[in-house]
Each structure stands twice: as C-alpha cells, then as structure tokens.
C-alpha positions in Angstrom: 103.6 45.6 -11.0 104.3 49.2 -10.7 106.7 50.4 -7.4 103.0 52.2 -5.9 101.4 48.7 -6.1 104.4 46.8 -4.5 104.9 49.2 -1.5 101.1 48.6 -0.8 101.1 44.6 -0.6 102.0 43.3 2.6 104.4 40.9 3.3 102.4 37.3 4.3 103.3 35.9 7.6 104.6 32.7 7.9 103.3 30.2 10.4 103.7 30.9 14.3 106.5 28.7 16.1 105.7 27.1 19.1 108.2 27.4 21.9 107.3 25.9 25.5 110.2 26.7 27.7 111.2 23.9 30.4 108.2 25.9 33.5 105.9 25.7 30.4 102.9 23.9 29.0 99.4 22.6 30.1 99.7 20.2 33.1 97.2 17.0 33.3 97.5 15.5 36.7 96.4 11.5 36.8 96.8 10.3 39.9 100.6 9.5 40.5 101.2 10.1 37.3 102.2 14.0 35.8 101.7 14.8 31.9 103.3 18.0 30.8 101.6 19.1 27.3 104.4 20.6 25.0 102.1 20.2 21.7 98.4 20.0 22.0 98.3 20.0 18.5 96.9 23.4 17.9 100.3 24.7 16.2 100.7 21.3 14.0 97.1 21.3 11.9 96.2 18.4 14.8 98.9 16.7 13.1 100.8 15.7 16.4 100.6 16.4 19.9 103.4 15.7 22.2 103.8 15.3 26.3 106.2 14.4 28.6 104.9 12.1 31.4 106.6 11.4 34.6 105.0 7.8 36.5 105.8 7.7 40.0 107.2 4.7 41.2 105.1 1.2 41.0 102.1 2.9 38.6 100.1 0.8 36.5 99.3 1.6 33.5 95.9 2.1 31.2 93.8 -0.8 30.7 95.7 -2.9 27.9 94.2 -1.0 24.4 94.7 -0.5 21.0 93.9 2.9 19.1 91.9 2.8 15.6 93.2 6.7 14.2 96.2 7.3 15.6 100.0 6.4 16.3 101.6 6.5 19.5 104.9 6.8 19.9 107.1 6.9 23.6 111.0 7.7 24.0 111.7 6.7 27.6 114.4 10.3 29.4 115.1 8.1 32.1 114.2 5.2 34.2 112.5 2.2 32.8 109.0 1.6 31.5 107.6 -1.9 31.1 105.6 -2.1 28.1 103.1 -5.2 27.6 102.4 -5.5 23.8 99.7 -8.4 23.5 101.2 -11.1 25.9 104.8 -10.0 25.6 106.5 -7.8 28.1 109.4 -5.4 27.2 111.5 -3.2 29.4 112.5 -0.3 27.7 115.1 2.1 29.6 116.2 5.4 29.0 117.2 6.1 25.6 114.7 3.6 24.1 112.0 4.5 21.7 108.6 2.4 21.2 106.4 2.9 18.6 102.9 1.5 18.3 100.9 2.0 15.3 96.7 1.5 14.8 95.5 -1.8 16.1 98.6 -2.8 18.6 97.4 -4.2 22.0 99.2 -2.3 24.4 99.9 -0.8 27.7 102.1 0.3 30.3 103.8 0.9 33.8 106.4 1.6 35.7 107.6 -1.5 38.1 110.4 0.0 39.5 111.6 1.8 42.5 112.2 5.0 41.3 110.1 7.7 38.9 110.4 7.1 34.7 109.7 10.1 32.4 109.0 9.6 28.8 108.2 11.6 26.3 105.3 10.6 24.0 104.0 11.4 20.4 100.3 11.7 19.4 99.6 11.2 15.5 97.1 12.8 14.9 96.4 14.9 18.2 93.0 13.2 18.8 94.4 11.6 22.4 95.6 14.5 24.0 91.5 15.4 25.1 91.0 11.8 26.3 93.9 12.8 29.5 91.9 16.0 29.8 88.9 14.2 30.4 90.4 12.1 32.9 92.2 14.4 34.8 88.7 16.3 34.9 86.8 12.9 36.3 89.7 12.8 38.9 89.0 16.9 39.4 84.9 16.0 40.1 86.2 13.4 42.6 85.2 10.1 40.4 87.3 7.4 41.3 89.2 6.6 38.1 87.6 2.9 37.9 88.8 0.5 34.7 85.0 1.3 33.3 85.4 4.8 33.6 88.9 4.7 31.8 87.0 2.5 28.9 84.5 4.7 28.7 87.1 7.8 28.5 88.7 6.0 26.1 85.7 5.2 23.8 85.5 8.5 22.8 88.9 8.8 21.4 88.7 5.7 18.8 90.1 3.5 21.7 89.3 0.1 22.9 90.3 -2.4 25.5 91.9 -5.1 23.9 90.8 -8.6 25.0 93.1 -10.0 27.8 95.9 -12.2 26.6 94.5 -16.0 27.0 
C-alpha cells in the first residue's frame, strides 16, 4: 500500500458503548411495580436486555410461567423477593442472585413490608416488549386481568405453567 492509499482509508469505527446514567433509561410503569430499562437490547445484537425493577410493598407477581427462548436471570439490590419455582418457595434477599433457564416454572413477589429492587437479565432481549405491551394495556385503561397477562405473554414464547397439585 503506497502512503497516498493509506492516508485515504478511513479508520473503522468500533461498536457504540452504551452508557445510561443513574436519571436514565426507558421507564415501564406496571401497576405498583417500576421497570427502569438499562439495555433493551439494541446495543447487544438482542443478545441481552437488562432492567432494574422496584416492587412496591405486598405485589404479586406474574402468573407462575416458564419461557421457551430465553434465560432470565434476577440479582435482588435490596429487600427480599420470594421466588416460587414449581411448588417450592425461596426468599432471596439482597445480594442473591437467581437464575432461571428455558422451561423453569416460575414466578415472583414481594411479601414484605417495605419496597425490593432487583436487577434482571434478558437472554436474548425477546421479553423486554412483552412489559411494553403491558404497560401499554395499563396506558388504554385495560385492567391487567391473569388472561390478559397470558395472552401478553403468548407472544413472547411464554406460558403459564400448570398450578402446583
């Protein structure tokens, strides 16, 4: 490569780092319950998204379900989170990681007196829409039946898993 050639190729661009600063992100709204998007999966190839969620005292949780394409993974910041996994409860406080792969029963809520915030993991980023959709049923003044959650929820390769006997 002669000097002329070198000066005229550009240097490529490496990819674009994502920083959402502690005001930032997209907020989803779900009754009592707050979702701060920090990765929607748009700066990961739909890799991973991941939220921070903040559930107001005494919320239940989803319908029990189990995901067919994707991990989900929750680190609990601080309070405690009761996670129901099939017919087995487990309370996971602050500092406590969960991780449920394809196919797990699952669900979860906060029993306690006081807010828990956890951060969760998407992987791939195919759930991140499904809390869109609800927030926007909530929005058109829906009430957020169990139905319309399992419905929500179908279109994300989600399904209610059969209550424990």
């Amino acid at each position: 490569m002669t000097e002329e050639e070198a000066k005229t190729i550009e240097p490529q661009a490496g990819p674009a780092v994502s920083v959402v600063g502690p005001d930032d992100g997209e907020t989803i709204v779900l009754g009592t319950t707050r979702m701060r998007v920090l990765e929607d999966g748009s700066h990961t190839g739909h890799r991973l998204a991941i939220a921070e969620s903040v559930l107001a005292p005494r919320t239940q949780g989803p319908p029990q379900h189990r995901h067919a394409q994707h991990d989900e993974g929750f680190y609990i910041l601080s309070g405690t989170v009761r996670f129901t996994v099939g017919d087995e409860d487990y309370d996971a406080a602050a500092g406590t990681f969960v991780m449920v792969p394809p196919g797990a029963p699952h669900t979860f809520a906060n029993p306690a007196d006081q807010p828990a915030v956890m951060l969760s993991t998407f992987t791939p980023d195919l759930y991140v829409q499904y809390f869109r959709d609800l927030q926007e049923a909530f929005a058109d003044g829906r009430p957020l039946t169990r139905q319309a959650n399992i419905d929500a929820m179908s279109r994300y390769a989600t399904e209610p898993a059969a209550d424990p006997a």
